[in-house]
N, C-alpha and C positions, 0 to 999 in steps of 0.2 A: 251384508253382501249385496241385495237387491238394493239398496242405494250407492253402492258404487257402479252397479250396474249402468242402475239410470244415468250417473254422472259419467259414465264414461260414453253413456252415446249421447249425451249434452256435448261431449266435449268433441267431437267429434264433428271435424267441417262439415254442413252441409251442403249437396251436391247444386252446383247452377242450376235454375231455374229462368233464369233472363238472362242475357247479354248483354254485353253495352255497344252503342250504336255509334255509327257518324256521328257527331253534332256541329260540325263546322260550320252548319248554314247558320249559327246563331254565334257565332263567333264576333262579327263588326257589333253587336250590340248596339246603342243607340246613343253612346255617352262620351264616345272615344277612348272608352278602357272595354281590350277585350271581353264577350259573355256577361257582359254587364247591363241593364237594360235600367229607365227611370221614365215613370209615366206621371204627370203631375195632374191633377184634378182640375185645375183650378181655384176650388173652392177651399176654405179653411179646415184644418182636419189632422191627426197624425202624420207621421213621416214612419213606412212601415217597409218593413224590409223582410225577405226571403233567401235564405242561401242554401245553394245544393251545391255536392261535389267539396266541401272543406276537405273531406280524403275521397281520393280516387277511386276508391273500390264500392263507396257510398251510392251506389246508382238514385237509387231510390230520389234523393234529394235530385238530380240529373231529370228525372221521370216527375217529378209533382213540378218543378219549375219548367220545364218544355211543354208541361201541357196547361198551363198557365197561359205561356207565350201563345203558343198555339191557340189555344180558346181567344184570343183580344181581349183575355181580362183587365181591363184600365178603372184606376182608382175609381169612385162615389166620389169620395172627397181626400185632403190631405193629399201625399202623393204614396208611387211602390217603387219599391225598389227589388229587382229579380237580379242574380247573380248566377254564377255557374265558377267554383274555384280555382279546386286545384286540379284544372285540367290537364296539364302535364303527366300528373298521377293518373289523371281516367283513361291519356290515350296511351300509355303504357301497360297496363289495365287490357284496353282492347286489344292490343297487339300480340299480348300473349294468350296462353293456356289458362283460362279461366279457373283453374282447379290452383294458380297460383295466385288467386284474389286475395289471398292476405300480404305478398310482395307490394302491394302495389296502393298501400294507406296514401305513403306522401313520396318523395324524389329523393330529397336531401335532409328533412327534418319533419315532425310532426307540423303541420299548418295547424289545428288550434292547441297548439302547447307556445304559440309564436308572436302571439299578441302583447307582449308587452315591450316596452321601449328600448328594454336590453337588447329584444332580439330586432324591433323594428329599426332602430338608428347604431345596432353593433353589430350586424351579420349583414355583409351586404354582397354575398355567395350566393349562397344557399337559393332554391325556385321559390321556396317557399315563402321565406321575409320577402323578395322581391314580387309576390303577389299580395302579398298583405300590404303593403304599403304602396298596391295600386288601389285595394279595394280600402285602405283607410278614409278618406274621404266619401264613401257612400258610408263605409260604420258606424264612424263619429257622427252622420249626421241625423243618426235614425230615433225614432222614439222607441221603439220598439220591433223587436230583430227575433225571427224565426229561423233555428239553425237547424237542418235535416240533417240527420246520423241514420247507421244502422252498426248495428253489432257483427262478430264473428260467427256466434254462438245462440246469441238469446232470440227466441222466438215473439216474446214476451216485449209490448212497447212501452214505451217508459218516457216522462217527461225526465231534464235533468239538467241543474242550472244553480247560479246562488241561491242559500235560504234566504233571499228578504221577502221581505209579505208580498211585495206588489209581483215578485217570479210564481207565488205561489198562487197569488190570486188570479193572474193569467193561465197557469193549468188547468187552476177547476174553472174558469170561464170556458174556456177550449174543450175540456169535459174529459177529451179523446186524447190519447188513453188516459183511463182511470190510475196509474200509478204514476207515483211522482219520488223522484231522488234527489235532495237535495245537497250541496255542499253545506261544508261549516269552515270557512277560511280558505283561502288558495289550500287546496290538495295537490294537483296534480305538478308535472316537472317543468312545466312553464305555463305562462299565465291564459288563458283558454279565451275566445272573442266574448263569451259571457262574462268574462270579467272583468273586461277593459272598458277605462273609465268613467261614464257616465253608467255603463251596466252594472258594475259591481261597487258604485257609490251608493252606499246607505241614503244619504241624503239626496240622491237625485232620483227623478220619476223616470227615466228608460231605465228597458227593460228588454232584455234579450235572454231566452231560453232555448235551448234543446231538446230535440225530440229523439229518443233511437226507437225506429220504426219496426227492428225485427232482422233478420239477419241479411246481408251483404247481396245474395244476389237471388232472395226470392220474390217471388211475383205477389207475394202478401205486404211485404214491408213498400211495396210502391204501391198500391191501395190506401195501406195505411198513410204512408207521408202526404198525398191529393187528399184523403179527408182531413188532416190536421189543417194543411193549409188553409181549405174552404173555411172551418170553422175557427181557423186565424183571422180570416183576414174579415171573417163576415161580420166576429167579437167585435173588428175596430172598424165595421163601417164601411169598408171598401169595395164589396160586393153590390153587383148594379141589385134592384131588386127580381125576387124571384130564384136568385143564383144561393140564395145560401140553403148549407143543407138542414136536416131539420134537426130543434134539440139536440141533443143527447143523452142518452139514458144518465138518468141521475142518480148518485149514491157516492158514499162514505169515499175517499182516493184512499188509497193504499199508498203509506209515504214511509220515502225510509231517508237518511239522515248517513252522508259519506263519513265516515272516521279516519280513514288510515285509506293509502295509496301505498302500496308493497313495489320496492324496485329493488332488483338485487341485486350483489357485490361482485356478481360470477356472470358470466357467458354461459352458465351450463346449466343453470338454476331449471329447476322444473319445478312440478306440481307432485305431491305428495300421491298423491290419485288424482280422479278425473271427479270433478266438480259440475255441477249444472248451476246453470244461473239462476240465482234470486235462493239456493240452498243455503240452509241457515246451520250450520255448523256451533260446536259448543267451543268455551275459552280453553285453551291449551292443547283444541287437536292440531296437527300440525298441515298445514297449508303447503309450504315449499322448502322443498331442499336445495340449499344457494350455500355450492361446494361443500366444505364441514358444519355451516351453520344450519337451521332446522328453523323456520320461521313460523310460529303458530298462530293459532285465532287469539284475537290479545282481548278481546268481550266474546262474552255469550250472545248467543242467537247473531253471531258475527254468519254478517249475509254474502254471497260471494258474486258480486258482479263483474263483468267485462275482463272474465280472463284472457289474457294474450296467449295469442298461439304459436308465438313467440319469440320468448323471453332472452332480456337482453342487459346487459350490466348497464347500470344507471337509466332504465327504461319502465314506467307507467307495466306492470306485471299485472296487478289485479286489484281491483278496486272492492273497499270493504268497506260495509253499511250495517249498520243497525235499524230497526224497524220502529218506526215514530209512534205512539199510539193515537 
């Protein structure tokens, strides 16, 4: 009973803490695609990139990349590249009742479920393809690509990205945060910017990962997405000297390994109880009820991450992990 306790005020939005702002003064950008900015060094070096705002309700990313701009951080060496997405989602986002920040992910489709070529050269609708294939030419050309998230629910931050070694040897390089989630094959319902194509080639050296900083609209997960950045961008060099922040505590990551991505058959599909993030549930309890069918944990120590708050037939429901040792 006290653990559904605890899961059910896990599950349980929590209350605004920031707002989201103007940001129009950074709209012309410097590159001729809206919120898009590219500072080149000069000197030889990476091609490193940052994106905030991939969903609307994501502030956080919004908050580490304006105070970027803001600061004149310009490359050492190699070039940067700063972004701001799906802003159509953010200023919808503003416009409303903050207490409806989970409306307000994407417009018309998930933006990273939208990267791959199905949806870039067959949807040409949607806000969302039609910003992904403004921001394709800054994507494609990056070495190496920091994508700011936040969750609904999870307090807890988390790197999260393909398992190849060189995703993983970027986390613990970055240090911050100590856990780390990795994929095992496209999981999700379309193909995410960390997997698209030089990111999720085995054989090629870029390298683009995710960060989810903590939940949607608190004033912890934008602290945390500014120190990841810092210690992105200092990894690869791009920080003048002086600017990078120090170490970070060092010790074992806490890694867990995506299994299974749960979408259900039904519009009406819920959640069996209320779950907290990162609970590790045993094989055969059951998870969702999606109309007469009953979907259980299909392994033990089945870990329960990024459940939606709501659940939608043929839609990304909840995401399940196993823990690496």
């Amino acid at each position: 009973m006290a653990g559904q306790a605890a899961g059910a005020a896990a599950m349980a939005i929590p209350p605004a803490e920031v707002l989201p702002r103007d940001i129009s003064a950074y709209r012309e950008g410097n590159t001729g695609t809206d919120y898009v900015f590219r500072f080149d060094s000069g000197r030889s070096g990476p091609a490193v990139g940052v994106a905030g705002l991939t969903h609307g309700n994501e502030i956080c990313g919004m908050t580490a990349v304006t105070a970027l701009l803001d600061a004149g951080i310009r490359p050492e060496r190699g070039s940067l590249v700063l972004w701001l997405g799906n802003v159509a989602a953010y200023e919808r986002l503003r416009a409303d009742d903050p207490a409806n920040q989970t409306l307000h992910r994407f417009v018309d489709r998930d933006m990273n479920r939208a990267w791959g070529d199905d949806v870039v050269h067959g949807d040409r609708d949607s806000v969302e393809a039609r910003r992904v294939r403004e921001l394709l030419p800054f994507v494609d050309g990056l070495d190496s690509l920091l994508d700011i998230h936040s969750t609904t629910f999870c307090e807890r931050p988390f790197f999260v990205g393909p398992g190849l070694p060189r995703n993983r040897a970027l986390a613990d390089a970055i240090g911050v945060p100590p856990t780390q989630v990795f994929m095992r094959g496209s999981q999700y319902s379309g193909l995410t910017m960390a997997e698209r194509g030089r990111f999720g080639d085995p054989g090629a050296q870029a390298t683009c990962i995710a960060v989810e900083c903590g939940t949607h609209l608190s004033r912890a997960a934008g602290l945390v997405a500014q120190e990841v950045v810092l210690r992105f961008l200092a990894h690869h060099g791009i920080l003048p000297a002086g600017a990078a922040p120090p170490p970070a505590p060092r010790g074992p990551p806490a890694r867990y390994e995506i299994r299974q991505v749960f979408r259900p058959a039904t519009d009406g599909a819920r959640f069996a109880r209320a779950f907290a993030p990162f609970e590790e549930v045993s094989e055969g309890e059951p998870l969702v009820l999606d109309g007469e069918d009953v979907f259980a944990a299909p392994f033990d120590r089945c870990t329960i991450l990024m459940p939606s708050p709501r659940p939608a037939r043929g839609r990304d429901m909840v995401t399940l992990a196993a823990p690496l040792a």
